[in-house]
N, C-alpha and C positions, 0 to 999 in steps of 0.2 A: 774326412776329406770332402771340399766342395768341388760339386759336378761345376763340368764347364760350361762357361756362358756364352751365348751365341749373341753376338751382338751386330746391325745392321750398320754401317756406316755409308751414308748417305753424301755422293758427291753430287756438287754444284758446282755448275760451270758459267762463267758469267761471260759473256760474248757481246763487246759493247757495238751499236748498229752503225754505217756510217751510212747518211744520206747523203748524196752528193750533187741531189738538189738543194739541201741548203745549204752544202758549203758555196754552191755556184750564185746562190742569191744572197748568199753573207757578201763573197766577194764583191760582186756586182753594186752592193749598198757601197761597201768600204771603198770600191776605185769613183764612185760618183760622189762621193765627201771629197776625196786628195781633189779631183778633176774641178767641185766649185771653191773647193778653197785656191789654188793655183789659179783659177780665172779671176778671184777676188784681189790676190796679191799682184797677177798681169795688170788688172785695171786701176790698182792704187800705183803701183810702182810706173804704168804709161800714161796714165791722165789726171792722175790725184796732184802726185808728187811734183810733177813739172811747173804748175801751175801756183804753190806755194813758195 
């Protein structure tokens, strides 16, 4: 007969971080790209386009 075996099981917990200073400076980058592409299409579409 084999004695029994004592075996450790080892849990891990994985706990992802959120910073939400840089989700606030992701946004901030992403609404200032829409903000100069929409001033770029405002200026072709009221001074570009008329003028062709």
């Amino acid at each position: 007969m084999e004695p029994m075996k004592s075996v450790d099981i080892e849990q891990k917990r994985i706990e992802q971080k959120y910073d939400k200073g840089l989700v606030a400076s992701t946004f901030i980058k992403y609404s200032a790209y829409i903000i100069i592409i929409f001033g770029l299409l405002y200026f072709l579409v009221r001074y570009v386009f008329p003028r062709l």
